[in-house]
Structure formats: structure tokens, C-alpha cells
N, CA, C and O of each residue as an XYZ file, in Angstrom:
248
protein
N       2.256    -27.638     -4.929
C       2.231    -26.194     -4.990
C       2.862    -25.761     -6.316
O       3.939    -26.149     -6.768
N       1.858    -24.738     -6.957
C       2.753    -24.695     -8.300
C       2.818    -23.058     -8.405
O       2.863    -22.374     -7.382
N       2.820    -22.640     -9.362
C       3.233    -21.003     -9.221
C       1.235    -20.114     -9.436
O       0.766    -19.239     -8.709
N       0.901    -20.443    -10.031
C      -0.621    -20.528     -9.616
C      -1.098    -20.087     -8.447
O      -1.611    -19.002     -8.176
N      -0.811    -21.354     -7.541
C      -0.848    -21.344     -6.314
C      -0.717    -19.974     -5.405
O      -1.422    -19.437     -4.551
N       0.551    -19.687     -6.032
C       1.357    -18.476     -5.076
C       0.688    -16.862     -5.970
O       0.398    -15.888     -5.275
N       0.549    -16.820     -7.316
C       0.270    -15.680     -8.077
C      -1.249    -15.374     -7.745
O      -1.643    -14.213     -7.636
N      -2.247    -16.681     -7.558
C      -3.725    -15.987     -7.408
C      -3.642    -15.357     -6.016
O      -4.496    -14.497     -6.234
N      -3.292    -15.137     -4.828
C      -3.376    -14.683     -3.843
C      -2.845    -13.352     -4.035
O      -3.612    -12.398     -3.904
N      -1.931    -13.213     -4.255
C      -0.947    -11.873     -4.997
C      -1.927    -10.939     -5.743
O      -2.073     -9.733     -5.545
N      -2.397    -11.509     -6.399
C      -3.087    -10.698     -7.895
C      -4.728    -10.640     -7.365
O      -5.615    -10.116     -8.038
N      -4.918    -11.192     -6.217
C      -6.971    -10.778     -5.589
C      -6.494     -9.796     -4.522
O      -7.200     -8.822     -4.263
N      -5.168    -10.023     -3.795
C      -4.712     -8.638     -3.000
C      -4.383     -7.176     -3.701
O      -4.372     -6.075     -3.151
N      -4.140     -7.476     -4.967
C      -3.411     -6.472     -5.404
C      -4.662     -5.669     -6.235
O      -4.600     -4.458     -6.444
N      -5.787     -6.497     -6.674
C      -7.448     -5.853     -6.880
C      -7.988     -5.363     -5.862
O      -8.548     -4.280     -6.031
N      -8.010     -5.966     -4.497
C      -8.506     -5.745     -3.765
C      -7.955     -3.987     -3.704
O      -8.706     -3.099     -4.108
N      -7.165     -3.813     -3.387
C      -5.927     -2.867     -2.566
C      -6.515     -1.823     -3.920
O      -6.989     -0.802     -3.421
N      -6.599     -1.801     -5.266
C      -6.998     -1.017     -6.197
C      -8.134     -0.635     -5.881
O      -8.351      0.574     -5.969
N      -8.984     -1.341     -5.515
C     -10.689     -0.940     -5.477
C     -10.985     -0.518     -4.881
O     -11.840      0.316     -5.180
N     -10.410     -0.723     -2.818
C     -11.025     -0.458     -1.690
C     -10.159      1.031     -1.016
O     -10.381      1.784     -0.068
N      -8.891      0.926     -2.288
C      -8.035      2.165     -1.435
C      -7.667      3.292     -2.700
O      -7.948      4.483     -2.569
N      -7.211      2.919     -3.548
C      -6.342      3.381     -4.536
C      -7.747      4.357     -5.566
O      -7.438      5.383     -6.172
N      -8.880      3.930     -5.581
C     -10.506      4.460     -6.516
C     -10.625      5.210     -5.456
O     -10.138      6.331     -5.610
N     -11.274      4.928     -4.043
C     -11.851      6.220     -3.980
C     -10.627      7.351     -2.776
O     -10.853      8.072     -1.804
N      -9.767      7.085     -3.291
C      -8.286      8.428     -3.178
C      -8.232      9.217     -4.698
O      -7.537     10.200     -4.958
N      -8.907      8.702     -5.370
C      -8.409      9.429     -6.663
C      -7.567      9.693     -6.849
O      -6.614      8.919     -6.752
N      -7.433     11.168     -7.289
C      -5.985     11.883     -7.817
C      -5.024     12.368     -6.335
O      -3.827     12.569     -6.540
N      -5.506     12.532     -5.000
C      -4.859     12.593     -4.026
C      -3.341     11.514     -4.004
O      -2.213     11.782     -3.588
N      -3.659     10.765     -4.372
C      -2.453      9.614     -3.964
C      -1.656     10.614     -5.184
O      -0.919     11.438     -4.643
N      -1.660     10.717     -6.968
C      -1.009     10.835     -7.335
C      -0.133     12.527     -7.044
O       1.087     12.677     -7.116
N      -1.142     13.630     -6.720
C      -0.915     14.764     -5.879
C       0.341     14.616     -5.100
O       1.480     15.013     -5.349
N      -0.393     13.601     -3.578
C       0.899     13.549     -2.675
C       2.493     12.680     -3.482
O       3.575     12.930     -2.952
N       2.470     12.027     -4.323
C       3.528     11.349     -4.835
C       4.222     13.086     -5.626
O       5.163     13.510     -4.956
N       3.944     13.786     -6.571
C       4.023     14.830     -7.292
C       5.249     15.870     -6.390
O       6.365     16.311     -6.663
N       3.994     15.974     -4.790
C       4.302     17.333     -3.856
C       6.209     16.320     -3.374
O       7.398     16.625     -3.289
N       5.315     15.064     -3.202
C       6.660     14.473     -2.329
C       7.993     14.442     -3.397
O       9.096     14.627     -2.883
N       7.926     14.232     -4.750
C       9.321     14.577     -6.035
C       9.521     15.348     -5.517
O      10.497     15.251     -4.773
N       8.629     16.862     -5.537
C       9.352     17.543     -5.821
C       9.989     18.624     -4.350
O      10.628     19.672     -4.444
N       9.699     18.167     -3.537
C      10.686     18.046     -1.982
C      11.776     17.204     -2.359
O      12.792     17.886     -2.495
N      11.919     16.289     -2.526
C      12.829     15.078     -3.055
C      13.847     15.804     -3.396
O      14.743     16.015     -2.579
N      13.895     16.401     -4.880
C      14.449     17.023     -5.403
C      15.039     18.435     -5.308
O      16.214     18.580     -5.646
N      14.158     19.746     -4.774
C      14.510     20.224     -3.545
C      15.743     19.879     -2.634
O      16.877     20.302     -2.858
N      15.431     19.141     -1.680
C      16.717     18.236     -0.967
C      17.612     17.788     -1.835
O      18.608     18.412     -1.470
N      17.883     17.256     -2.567
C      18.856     16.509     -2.911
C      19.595     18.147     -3.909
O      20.824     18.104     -3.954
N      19.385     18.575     -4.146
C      19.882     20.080     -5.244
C      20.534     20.703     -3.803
O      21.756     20.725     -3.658
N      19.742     21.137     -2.896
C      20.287     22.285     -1.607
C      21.686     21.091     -0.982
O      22.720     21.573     -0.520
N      21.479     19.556     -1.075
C      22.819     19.100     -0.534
C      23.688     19.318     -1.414
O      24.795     19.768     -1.119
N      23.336     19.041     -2.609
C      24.720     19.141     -4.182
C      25.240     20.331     -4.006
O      26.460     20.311     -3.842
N      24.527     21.798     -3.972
C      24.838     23.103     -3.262
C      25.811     23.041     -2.494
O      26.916     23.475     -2.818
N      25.517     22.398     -1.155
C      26.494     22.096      0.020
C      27.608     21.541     -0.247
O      28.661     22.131     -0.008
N      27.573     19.990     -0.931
C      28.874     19.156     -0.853
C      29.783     19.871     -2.297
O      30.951     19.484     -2.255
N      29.540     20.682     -3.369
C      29.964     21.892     -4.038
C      30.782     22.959     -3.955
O      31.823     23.282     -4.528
N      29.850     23.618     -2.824
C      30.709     24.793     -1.858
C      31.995     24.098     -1.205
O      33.112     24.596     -1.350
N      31.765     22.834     -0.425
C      32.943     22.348      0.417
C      33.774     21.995     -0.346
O      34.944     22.084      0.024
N      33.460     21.442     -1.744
C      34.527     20.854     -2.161
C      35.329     21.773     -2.713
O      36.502     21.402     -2.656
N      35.097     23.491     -3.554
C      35.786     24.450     -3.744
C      36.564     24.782     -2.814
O      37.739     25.141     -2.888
N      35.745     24.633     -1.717
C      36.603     25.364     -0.453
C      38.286     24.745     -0.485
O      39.414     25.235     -0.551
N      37.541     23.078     -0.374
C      38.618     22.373      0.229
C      39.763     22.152     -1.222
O      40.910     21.706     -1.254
N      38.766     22.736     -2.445
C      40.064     22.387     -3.489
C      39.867     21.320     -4.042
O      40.781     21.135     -4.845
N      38.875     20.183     -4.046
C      38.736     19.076     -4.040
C      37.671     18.851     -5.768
O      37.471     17.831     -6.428
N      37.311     19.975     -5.942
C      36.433     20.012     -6.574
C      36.591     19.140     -8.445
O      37.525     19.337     -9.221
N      35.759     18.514     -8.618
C      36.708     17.997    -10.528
C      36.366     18.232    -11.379
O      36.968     17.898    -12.400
């Protein structure tokens, strides 16, 4: 078994997975990745907000 071995299986899945899923989604896949940042980010700003406020509160703030 050499590394060959292990990379051609890897690399006909990873064509496969391009051709049969990733072509005809088009720009949808990159859309939902886009919508999902920028929820992501969203969330993570409204917690910094939160753990912010508490930490003034509590004095804690640096």
C-alpha cells in the first residue's frame, strides 16, 4: 500500500462530489454559505453587545 493507493480514491470522490452535486447547485451553494456569514456574524456582534454591557455593569470591563 503506498500513498497512491490511498490519494486515487480521495481525488475520483472528490470529482465525483464536484460534478454530480456542487455544477448543477451553481451559485446556490455559494448564496447559502454568504446568507449563513452573515447570520454568523450577526450572532457573534449581538453576543459581544451582551458580554460588553455585563462587563460595564460588573466593572470588569479592560
Amino acid at each position: 500500500m503506498n500513498l497512491q493507493s490511498i490519494l486515487t480514491p480521495i481525488a475520483n470522490g472528490s470529482q465525483w462530489f464536484f460534478r454530480n452535486v456542487m455544477e448543477p447547485l451553481g451559485n446556490t451553494f455559494s448564496i447559502i454559505c454568504i446568507i449563513g456569514a452573515f447570520f454568523g456574524i450577526f450572532l457573534w456582534i449581538r453576543m459581544q453587545k451582551r458580554f460588553t454591557a455585563e462587563a460595564k455593569k460588573n466593572g470588569t470591563i479592560i
